[in-house]
N, C-alpha and C positions, 0 to 999 in steps of 0.2 A: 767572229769571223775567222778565226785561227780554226777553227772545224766546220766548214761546211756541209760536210755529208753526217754530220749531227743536224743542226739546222733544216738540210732536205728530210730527211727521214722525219725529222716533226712537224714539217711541213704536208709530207706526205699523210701522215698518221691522224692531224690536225686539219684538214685543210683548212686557209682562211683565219684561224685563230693564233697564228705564232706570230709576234713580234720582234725582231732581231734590234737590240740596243748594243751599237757603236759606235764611238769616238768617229769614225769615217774613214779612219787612214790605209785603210785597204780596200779596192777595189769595191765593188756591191752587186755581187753577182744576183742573178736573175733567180730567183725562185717561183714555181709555177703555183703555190698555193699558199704562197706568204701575206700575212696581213700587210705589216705594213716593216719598214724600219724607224727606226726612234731613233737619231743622231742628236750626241751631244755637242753643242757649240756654248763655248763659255763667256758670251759677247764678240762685239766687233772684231774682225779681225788681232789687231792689235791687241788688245786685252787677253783677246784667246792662248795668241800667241805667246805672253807675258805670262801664262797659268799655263799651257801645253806645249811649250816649246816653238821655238823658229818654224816658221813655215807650214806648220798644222794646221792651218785656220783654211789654207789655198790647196794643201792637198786635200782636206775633207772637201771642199768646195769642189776640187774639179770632180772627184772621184761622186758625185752627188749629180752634177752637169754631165760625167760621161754614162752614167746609169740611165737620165730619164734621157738623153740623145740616142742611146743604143737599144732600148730596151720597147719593145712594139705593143701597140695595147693591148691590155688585158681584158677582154671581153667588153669592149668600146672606151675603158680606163686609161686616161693618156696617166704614164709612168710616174711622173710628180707627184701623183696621188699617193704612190708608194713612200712615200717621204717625210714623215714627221720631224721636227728639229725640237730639244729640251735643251732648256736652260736654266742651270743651276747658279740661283744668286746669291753671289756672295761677298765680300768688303770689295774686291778688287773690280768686281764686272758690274755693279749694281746700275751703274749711271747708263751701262749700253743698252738696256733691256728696250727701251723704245727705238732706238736706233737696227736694233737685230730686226726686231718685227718689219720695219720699214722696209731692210734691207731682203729680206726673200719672204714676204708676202704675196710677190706675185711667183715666187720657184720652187715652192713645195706648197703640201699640203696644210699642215698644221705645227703651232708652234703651242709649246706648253714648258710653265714656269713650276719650279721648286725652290725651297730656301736650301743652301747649304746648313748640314748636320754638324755641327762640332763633334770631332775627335775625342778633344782633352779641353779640360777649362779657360784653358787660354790660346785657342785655336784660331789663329789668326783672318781664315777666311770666314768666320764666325760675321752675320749682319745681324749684330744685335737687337732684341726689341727697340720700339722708341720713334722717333719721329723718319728717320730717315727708312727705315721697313714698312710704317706704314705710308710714305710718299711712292714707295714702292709698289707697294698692295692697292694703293690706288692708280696706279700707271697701268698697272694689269686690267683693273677692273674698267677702266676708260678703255683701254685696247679691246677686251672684250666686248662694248658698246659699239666701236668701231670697225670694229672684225669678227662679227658673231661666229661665223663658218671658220674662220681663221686662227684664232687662238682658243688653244683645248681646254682651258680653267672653268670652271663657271666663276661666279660673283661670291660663292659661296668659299 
């Protein structure tokens, strides 16, 4: 989002195919030939804010609210469709992941889950194998059951 007329031009050059993945905290201007945007939220409010800093979690939110309120459809696409939300699970956010879904399942388009990467060996936002990643992988895969159109994972 720090260069948008990069962005336009692969927009332009790509129609339909460019993705823009942002954290949200700037604006979300209008692209005429963009797929879609990929916002990251690192769970609920609160936890977000505890991993991105004070108040991150409400400005991606409004700045996400003032896109699809401003922004006119796209060849009959009401604007929320432009919306994707990812969320990367990891020690601190793991327990929001049903709660996120709940919360803007009906304000964008699609949500889709990753495990955080460890760094170094003993990387603290590390959700290691074991019982509590797979209570995980089946929270996903139940939401998936529940929200087929709605969460972007398959089962697989």
């Amino acid at each position: 989002m720090l260069r948008p007329d990069i962005i336009k031009a692969f927009c332009d050059e790509m129609p339909k195919r460019v993705c823009v993945v942002t954290n949200g905290t700037f604006p979300l201007p209008r692209f005429e030939n963009l797929y879609f945007y990929w916002i990251s939220l690192d769970g609920t409010e609160e936890i977000h804010d505890s991993i991105r800093g004070k108040e991150s979690y409400a400005k991606t939110r409004q700045n996400i609210f003032d896109y699809i309120e401003k922004q006119p459809k796209r060849n009959g696409k009401p604007s929320w469709k432009d919306i994707w939300i990812t969320m990367t699970i990891n020690s601190l956010n793991y327990s929001t992941v049903i709660p996120l879904v709940k919360e803007w399942k009906d304000k964008v388009n699609k949500i889709g889950f990753q495990f955080h990467t460890p760094f170094t060996k003993d990387d603290p936002l590390w959700l290691s194998f074991g019982d509590t990643r797979n209570k995980i992988v089946d929270e996903i895969i139940s939401l998936k059951k529940s929200y087929p159109e709605y969460v972007a994972n398959t089962e697989k």
